[in-house]
N, C-alpha and C positions, 0 to 999 in steps of 0.2 A: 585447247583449254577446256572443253567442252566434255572431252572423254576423262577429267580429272575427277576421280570419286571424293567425295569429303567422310570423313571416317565417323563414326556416329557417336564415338565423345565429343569430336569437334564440333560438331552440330547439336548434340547437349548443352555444351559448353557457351556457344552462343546463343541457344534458347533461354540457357538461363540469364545469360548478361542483358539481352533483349528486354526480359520479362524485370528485371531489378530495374534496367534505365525506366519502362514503361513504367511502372508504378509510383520511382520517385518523382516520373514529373508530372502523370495524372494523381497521385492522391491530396496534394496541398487544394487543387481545382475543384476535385468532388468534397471536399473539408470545409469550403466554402461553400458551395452549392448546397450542400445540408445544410451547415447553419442558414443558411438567407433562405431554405423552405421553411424553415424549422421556426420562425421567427413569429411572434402570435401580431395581428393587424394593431393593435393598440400601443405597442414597446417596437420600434425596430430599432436595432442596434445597427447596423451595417446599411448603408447607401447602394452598394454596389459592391463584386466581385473582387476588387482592388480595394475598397477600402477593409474589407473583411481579413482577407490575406494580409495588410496593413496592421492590423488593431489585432489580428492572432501572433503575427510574428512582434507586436512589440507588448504584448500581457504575457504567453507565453515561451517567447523566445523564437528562434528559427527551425530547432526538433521541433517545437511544440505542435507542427504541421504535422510532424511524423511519427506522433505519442502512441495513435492506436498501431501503425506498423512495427515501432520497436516492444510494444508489449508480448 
């Protein structure tokens, strides 16, 4: 199994699937984590990481995680 070459669309092909799953499931995380930097000391909107992720998926919906990706 070792002497079996992978052919370099195939390995294209799973760099890109790789890099799509990676992104859908770190950018809702980093979406969060700027908003709770972003937050001025006086107004905090969000508690924590869960509640932020929470209160975006119910104002705007469950894309609405993924607005700057699909633009």
């Amino acid at each position: 199994m070792a002497d079996k070459q992978i052919s370099l669309p195939a390995k294209l092909i799973n760099g890109g699937v790789a890099g799509l799953i990676g992104v859908t499931c770190v950018f809702p995380i980093d979406l969060a984590k700027t908003r709770l930097q972003n937050q001025q000391n006086g107004c905090r909107l969000y508690t924590s990481m869960s509640d932020c992720l929470m209160k975006t998926i119910r104002s705007e919906g469950y894309f609405g995680m993924y607005r700057e990706i699909l633009l």
